[in-house]
C-alpha positions in Angstrom: 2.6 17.3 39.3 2.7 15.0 36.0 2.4 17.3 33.1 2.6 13.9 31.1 -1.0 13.4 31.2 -2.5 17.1 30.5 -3.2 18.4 27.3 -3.6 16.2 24.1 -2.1 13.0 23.2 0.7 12.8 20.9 0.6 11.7 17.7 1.7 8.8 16.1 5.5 9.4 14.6 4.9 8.3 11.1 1.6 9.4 9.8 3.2 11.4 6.9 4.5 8.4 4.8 2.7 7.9 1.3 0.8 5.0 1.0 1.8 3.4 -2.0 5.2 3.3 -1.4 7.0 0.0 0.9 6.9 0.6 4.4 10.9 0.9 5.8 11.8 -2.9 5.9 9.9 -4.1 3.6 11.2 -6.1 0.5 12.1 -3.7 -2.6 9.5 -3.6 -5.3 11.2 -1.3 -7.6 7.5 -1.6 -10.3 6.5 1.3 -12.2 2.7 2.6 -12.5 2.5 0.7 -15.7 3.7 -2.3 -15.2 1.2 -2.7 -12.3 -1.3 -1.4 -14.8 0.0 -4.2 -17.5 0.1 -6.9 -14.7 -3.6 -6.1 -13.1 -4.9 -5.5 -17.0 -3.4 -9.2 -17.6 -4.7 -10.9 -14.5 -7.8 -9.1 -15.6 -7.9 -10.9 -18.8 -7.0 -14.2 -17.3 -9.6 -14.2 -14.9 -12.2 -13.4 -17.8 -10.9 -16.2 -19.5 -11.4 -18.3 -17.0 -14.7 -17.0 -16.3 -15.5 -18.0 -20.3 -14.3 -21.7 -20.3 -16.3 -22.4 -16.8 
């Protein structure tokens, strides 16, 4: 008999990583919570700037 198939499936091995950290492999992006605030706060103001002069 294949017990293989009874009984739920398994789970996926790496459900438990956080999400906002760089999957294993991935470059290093060693950036701190406020320098992504400071860099999305200036893209921000250079999109509305852009917005102005068009």
């Amino acid at each position: 008999m294949d017990y293989s198939k009874s009984g739920n499936p398994k789970n996926a091995k790496d459900t438990h990583h956080a999400l906002d950290l760089p999957r294993r492999g991935a470059p290093n992006a060693k950036q701190t919570e406020a320098e992504k605030k400071a860099a999305l706060l200036a893209r921000m103001k250079a999109a509305a700037e852009a917005k102005k002069k068009a």
